[in-house]
Every structure is written in C-alpha cells, then in structure tokens.
C-alpha positions in Angstrom: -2.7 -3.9 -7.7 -6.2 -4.8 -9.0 -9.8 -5.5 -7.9 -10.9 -9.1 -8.6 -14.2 -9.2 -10.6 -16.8 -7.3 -8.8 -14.8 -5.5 -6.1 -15.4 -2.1 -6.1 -12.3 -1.5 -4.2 -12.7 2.5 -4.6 -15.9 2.2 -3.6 -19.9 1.2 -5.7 -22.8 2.8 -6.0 -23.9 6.2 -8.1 -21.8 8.6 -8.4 -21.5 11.4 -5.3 -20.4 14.6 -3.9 -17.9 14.4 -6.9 -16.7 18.6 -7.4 -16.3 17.9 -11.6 -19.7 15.7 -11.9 -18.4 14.0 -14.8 -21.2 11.1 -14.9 -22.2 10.7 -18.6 -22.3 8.1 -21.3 -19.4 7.9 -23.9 -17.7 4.8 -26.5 -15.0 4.5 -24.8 -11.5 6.7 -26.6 -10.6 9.7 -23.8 -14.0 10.4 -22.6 -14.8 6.5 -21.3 -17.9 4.8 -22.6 -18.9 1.0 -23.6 -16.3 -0.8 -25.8 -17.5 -3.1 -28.4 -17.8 -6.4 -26.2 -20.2 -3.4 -23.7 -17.7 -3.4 -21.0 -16.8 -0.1 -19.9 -13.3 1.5 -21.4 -10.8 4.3 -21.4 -7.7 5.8 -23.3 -6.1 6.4 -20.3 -3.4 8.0 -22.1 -5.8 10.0 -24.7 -7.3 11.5 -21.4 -3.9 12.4 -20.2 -3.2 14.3 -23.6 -7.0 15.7 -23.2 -6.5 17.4 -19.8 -2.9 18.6 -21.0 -4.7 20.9 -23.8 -7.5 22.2 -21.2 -5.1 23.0 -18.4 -2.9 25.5 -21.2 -6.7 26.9 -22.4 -8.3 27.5 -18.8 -4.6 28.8 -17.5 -5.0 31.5 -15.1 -8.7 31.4 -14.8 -8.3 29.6 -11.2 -10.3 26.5 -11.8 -9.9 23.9 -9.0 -9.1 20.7 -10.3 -7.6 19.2 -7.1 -8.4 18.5 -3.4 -4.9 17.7 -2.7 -2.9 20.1 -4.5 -4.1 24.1 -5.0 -1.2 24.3 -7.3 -3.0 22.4 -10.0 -0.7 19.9 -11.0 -0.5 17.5 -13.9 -0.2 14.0 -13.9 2.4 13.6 -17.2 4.2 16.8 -15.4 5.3 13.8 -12.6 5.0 10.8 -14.1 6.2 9.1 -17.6 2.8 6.8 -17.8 3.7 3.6 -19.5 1.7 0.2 -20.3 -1.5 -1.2 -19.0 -0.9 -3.7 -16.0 -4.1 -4.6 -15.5 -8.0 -3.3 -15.1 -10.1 -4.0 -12.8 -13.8 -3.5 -12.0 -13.7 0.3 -12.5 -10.0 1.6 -14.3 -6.9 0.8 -15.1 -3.9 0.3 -13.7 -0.7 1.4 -15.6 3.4 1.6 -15.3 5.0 4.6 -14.3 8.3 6.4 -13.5 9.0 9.3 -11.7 10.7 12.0 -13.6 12.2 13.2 -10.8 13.9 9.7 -9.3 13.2 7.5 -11.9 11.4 4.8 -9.5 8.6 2.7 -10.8 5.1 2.9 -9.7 1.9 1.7 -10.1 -0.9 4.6 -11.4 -4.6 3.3 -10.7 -6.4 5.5 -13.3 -9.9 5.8 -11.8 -12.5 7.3 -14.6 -15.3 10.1 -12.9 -17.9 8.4 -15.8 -17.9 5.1 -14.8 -20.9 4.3 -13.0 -19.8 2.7 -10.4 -17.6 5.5 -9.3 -18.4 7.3 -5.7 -15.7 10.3 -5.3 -16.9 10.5 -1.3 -16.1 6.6 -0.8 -12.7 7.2 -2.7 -11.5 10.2 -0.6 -12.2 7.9 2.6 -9.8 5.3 1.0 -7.2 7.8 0.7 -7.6 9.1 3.5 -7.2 5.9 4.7 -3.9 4.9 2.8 -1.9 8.2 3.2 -1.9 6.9 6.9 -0.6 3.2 5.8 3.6 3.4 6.0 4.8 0.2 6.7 7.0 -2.7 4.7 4.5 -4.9 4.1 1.6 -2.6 2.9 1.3 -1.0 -0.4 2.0 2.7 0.2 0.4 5.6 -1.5 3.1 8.3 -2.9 0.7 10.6 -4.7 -2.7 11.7 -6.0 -3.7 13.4 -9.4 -7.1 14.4 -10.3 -8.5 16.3 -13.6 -12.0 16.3 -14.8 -11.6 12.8 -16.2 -9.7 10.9 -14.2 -8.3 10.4 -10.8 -4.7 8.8 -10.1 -3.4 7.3 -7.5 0.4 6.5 -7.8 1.3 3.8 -5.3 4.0 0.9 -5.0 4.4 -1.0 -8.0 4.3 -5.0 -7.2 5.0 -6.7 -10.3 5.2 -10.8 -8.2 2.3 -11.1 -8.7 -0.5 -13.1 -6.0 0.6 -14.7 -3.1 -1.0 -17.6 -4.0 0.3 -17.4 -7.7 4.0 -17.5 -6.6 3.3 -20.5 -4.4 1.7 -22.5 -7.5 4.4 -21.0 -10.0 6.8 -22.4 -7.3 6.3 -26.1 -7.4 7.1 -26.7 -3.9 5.8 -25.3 -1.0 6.2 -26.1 2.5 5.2 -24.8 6.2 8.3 -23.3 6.4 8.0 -21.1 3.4 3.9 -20.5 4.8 5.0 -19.1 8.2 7.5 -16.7 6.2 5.2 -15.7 3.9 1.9 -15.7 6.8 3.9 -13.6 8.8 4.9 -10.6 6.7 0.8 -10.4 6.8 0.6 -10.4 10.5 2.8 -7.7 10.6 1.0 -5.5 8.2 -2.0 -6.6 10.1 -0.9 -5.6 13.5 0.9 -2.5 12.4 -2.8 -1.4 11.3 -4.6 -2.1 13.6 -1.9 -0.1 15.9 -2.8 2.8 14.0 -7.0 2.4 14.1 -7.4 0.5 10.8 -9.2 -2.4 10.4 -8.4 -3.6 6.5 -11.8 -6.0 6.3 -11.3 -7.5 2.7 -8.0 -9.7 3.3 -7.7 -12.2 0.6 -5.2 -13.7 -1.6 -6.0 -11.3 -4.0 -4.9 -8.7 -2.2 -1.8 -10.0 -0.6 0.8 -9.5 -3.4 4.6 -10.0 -4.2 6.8 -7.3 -4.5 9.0 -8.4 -7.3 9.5 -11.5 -10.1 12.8 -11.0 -10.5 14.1 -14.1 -8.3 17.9 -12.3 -7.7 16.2 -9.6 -6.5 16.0 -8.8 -2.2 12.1 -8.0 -2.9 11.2 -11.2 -4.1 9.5 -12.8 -1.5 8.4 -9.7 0.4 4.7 -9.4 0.6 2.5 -6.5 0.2 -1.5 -6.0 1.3 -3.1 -4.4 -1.1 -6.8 -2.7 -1.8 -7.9 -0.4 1.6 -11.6 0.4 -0.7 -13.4 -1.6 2.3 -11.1 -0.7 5.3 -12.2 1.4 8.3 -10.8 4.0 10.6 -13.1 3.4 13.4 -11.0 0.4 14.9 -10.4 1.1 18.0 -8.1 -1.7 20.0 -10.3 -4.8 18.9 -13.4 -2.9 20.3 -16.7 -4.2 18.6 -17.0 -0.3 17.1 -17.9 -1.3 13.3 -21.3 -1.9 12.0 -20.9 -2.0 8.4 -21.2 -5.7 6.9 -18.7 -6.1 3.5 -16.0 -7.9 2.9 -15.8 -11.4 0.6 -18.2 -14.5 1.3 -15.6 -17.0 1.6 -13.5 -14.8 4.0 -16.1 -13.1 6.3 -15.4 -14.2 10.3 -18.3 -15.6 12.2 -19.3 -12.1 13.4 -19.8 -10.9 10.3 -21.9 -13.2 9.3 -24.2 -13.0 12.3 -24.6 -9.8 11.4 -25.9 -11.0 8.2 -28.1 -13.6 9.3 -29.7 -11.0 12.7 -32.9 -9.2 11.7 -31.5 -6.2 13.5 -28.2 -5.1 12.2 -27.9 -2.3 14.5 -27.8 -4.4 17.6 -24.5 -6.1 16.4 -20.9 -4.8 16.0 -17.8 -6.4 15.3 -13.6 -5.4 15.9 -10.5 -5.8 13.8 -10.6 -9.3 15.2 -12.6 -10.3 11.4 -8.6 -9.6 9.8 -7.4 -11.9 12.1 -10.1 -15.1 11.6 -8.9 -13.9 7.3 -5.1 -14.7 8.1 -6.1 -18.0 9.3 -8.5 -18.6 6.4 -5.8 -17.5 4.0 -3.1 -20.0 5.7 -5.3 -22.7 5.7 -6.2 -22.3 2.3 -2.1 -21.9 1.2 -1.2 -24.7 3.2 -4.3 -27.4 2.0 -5.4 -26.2 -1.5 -8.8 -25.6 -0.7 -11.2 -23.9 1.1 -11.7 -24.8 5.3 -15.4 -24.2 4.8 -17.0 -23.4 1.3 -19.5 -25.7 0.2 -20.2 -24.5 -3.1 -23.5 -22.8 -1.8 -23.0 -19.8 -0.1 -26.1 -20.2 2.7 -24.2 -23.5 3.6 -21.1 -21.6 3.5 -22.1 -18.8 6.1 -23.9 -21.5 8.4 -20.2 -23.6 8.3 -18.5 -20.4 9.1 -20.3 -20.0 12.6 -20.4 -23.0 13.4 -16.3 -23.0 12.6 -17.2 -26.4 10.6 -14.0 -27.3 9.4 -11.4 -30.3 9.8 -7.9 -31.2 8.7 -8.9 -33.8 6.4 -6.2 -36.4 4.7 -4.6 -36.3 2.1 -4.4 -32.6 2.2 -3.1 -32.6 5.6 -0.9 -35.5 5.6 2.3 -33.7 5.6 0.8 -30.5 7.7 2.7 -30.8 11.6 0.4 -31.0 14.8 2.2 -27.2 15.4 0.8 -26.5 12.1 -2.9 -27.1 13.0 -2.9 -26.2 16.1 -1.9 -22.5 15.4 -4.6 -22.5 12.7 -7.2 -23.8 15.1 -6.2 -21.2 17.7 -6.4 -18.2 15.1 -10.2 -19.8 13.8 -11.9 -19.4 17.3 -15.4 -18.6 16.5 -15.9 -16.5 19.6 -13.4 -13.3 18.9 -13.6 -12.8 23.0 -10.9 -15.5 22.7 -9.4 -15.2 19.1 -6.2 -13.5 19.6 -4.6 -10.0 18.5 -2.4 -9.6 15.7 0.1 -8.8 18.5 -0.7 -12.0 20.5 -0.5 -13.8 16.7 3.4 -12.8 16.1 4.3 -13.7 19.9 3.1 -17.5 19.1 5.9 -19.7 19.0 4.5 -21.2 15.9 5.1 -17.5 14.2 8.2 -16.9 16.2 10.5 -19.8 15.6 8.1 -21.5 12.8 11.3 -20.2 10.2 13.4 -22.5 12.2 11.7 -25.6 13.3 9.2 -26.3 10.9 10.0 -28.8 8.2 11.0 -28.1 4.7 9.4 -30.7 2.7 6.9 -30.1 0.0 3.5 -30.0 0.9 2.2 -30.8 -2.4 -0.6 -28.4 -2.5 0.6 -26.6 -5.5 -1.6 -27.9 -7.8 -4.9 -28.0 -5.8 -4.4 -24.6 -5.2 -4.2 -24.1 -8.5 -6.9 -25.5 -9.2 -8.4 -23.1 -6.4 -7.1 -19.7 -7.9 -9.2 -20.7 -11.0 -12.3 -21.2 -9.1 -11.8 -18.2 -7.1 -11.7 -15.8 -9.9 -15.1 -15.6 -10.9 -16.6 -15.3 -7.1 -17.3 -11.8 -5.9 -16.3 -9.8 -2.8 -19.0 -7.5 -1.4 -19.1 -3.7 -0.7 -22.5 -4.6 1.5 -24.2 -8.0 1.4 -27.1 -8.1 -0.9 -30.5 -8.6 0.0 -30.8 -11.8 -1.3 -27.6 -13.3 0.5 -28.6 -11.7 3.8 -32.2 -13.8 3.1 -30.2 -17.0 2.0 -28.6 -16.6 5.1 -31.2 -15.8 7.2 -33.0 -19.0 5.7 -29.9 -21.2 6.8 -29.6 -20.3 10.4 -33.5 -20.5 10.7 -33.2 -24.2 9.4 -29.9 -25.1 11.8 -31.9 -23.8 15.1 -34.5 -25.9 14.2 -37.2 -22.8 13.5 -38.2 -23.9 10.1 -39.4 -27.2 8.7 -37.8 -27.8 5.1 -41.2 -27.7 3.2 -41.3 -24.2 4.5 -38.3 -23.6 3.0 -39.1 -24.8 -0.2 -42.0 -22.7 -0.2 -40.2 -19.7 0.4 
C-alpha cells in the first residue's frame, strides 16, 4: 500500500481542476507544509479533527465537499483512523476500522497542498479502481474528501512485498514461484477482461495479504497502485500512447516509443503487463535483474534487443520448464507474446503446483540484496527528456548511425 520513492502513484505534476484549490505553503501540523529535514508533512489526524470543527460551523450552508457523496460525509464518522503504515511520495497511509463491521483497512490520506498533487489524475485512478473486484487485486471500499485531504479506504495488506516474503522466507523454490506468479496472472487477466491495462507492475506493488503465517490470507497476493493504469485497453489492441511505467520493467514497445522521434506514430496493448510478469519471475526466481546494466541507455537498448540469458549459478537449480515459460512470456515482438489468458492455459502455470520441484533455489539472499538496490530507483509517470535522449543516443549507436566520438561530443 505505498508508492516507492518517486512514484507518483495518484498522479505528478501541479495541481488541477481541484473544486477546494487548496495549493499553498504550510510547516507541516494539519495544514501540511515542509518538516524540519524539508520533506513534505501532515497531521493526518490533526486535519481529521480540523475538518470535524468546520463541517459543525459551515452546517446547513450547502458547501460541497464531495464528488462522491452529496450527503457530505466525514471520514472519523466511518472510520476509527489508527497508526501510520507508511508514506509514500505524496501522503500517508494509515490503519483503520470500520465502525460499522469492525474490518481493517488501509486509509491512503492524499494532502490537496502537496505539490505534486493533480485532483483530475486522481479521479481517473478511481475511476479506475471502483471497477477492480477481484481476489487478487487490492479493492477500493470508499472515498472521503474535505478541503484538506482526500481518503481512499482500500484493502489493508499487512505481508508485506512479494519479494520481502520470499527473502524473509529462506527457501524458495519454482514451486512456491508458480503459486505465487500465478495469483498475478490472474489479476492480470481479470483486468484486462475488463479494459484495464495496469502498466506499472512491479514487486512493489504485488503485495501479501497477511503476516500472520496461521492465517488462510497468508500467501494470497494482491496488485496494488492503479496511478499509471489505463482504461483504453481494448483486447491487446495497440490503443495506448502514453509512455510511463518503471525503467527496469518497461516491455520493448515501450521503449521504442521512447527511443522514436515521433511518439505519435507508435502505440502499444496490455501486452507491456504481460512482458512485467515475466520480468518479475525472472527476477524472484534468479535474484537479479534479466537485463539492467546499471546504466539505464544500456538498459533500454538490452530490453529490445531481449538481451538476456539464464546464466549459472543463478540458474543452476531453475528446470528447462522453468526457462522455457520465461522465454516464451519475454518475446520481444508482442504479435507473438501471449495473453494473460493464453499465460494461465500453459502447462507450466497449470500443473507447475504439481510437477515442479521443491528444492530451494537459493536466491534468497541475492534477492535481497536486489530489494535494497531497487529502493532508491524511480518509476516514471512520463519518461523525462533526458532519458528519452539517453535512449535515443543508444539505439543511434546500436544501428550503427553514430560514431562514438559523436557521442561524446554530444
């Protein structure tokens, strides 16, 4: 339930179109402004108490305060709001329980005078999520806004990462990777079924339901963060145009659209989740990366070229099944990488939780060593200027179009 460092998962850019136009400079305490280490802060809780006192003064003067709700309703009316969980790039997100059935959720808290918040790119998201119903996707139960703060109250996953659980675990094997790589499939193709294309899939947003290890929920996994996804897929048509996403995740389509000159004359499908999945389970199964380099032009030029190998020792233990279902989902051409649907029909994903082996891959602690190294990299809402140039530079120099004292010039 949080955006890594950098993801502006309810969307970036100045604020807009926001009905209470709340953008203004504070010190943090219920109004939100720069804490002393000049990171930006909020007493969630103080803004709670805040909005309380104005909705008994303005009572009866019929002041919208909601898109979703003309009956005005409070937060702390719902909801007992408990400790912080986390923050991330632009709130907080903290415990609560419904007053009414006592069930634990997750409240993002979402403040209007951050910067970074956009109020039009936030009502797409939930639009977007009060579609999203399904098992293995984190479900929106409710939305609460005042002139500080908006809410959304979701599913509360306490496990954790995926990849967390499978370091924390000590053993891992392809066994446990198909269980686990196939609760994302699912969510995958139940989205897609229903026109969404979730285009930031990462292990930070694949999440465990619960820690508790007695409990049923334990090794359920949830996607998480729809700030980037899109309602124009349309049955793994090329209909989306918009190049985001994270660097080390991004399938070769998107990245041609980062390296062309002319954005506009190239469009990509909800094929780009699928080439993620098989990132992600390479990554889970090996401890490392299939293609980062360390540099991210060399990076994008590896990722359309589908550079990658099953190197030893990493991939020792790993089965032939194992690689070839990886290979088959990391098809550079998405003509002939398959559907989420085709993807849970393969027998790899069909009788994997029988016939694979058991045995300990060993990966836990390269991965670890991974998850630290992926927490300072950042995803992207659009790919900067200077990336789409770096880019650009590295496909010139692999076609052959530029000499490398050119490029040292530039």
């Amino acid at each position: 339930m949080k955006n890594g460092p950098g993801r502006m998962g309810c969307g970036a850019s100045a604020p807009a179109n926001d009905p209470v136009n709340p953008a203004k400079a504070g010190s943090g305490g219920a109004d939100g402004g720069l804490d002393a280490d000049g990171e930006y802060d909020i007493d969630v809780k103080a803004a709670i108490e805040d909005d309380s006192v104005t909705r008994t003064a303005d009572k009866g003067k019929g002041r919208r305060r909601s898109d979703f709700d003309s009956q005005t309703r409070r937060l702390g009316e719902h909801y007992e709001v408990g400790k912080v969980l986390g923050k991330g790039s632009i709130g907080k997100t903290l415990e609560g329980i419904s007053k009414k059935t006592g069930q634990k959720v997750a409240i993002k808290a979402l403040p209007r005078s951050h910067p970074e918040f956009d109020y039009k790119t936030l009502m797409t998201e939930i639009a977007i999520m009060k579609r999203v119903d399904h098992a293995h996707c984190i479900k929106l139960h409710d939305v609460f806004e005042d002139e500080k703060l908006v809410y959304l109250v979701q599913d509360l996953a306490t496990g954790g990462e995926l990849f967390d659980r499978v370091v924390e675990s000590g053993s891992f094997s392809e066994k446990d990777a198909c269980f686990m790589i196939k609760q994302v499939i699912e969510a995958c193709a139940y989205l897609h079924s229903i026109g969404i294309c979730h285009r930031d899939l990462k292990p930070e947003n694949v999440l465990m339901l619960s820690s508790d290890e007695n409990s049923p929920d334990y090794k359920v996994v949830k996607i998480a963060d729809f700030g980037l996804s899109s309602l124009s897929a349309v049955e793994y048509q090329a209909t989306m145009a918009t190049a985001c996403g994270t660097p080390e995740y991004l399938a070769p389509e998107l990245v041609a659209m980062v390296a062309n000159d002319d954005e506009s004359e190239v469009a990509y499908s909800s094929k780009v989740d699928i080439w993620a999945i098989g990132v992600i389970l390479y990554v889970m199964i090996s401890g490392f990366h299939p293609f980062y380099t360390g540099n991210q032009a060399q990076l994008y030029d590896s990722i359309m070229k589908g550079n990658y190998s099953f190197p030893n020792p990493a991939f020792a233990k790993v089965s032939r099944e194992t690689k070839d279902f990886i290979s088959w989902v990391l098809q550079v051409n998405p003509d002939k990488r398959p559907s989420a649907d085709e993807v849970l029909k393969h027998p790899w994903v069909l009788r994997g939780e029988q016939t694979l082996k058991l045995d300990d891959l060993g990966t836990a602690s390269t991965l670890g060593e991974y998850n630290t190294k992926r927490q300072s990299r950042k995803s992207l809402k659009r790919v900067s200027l200077s990336a789409k140039a770096a880019v650009r530079m590295q496909v010139a120099l692999s076609k052959g179009k530029l000499a490398s004292g050119d490029a040292a010039k530039s």
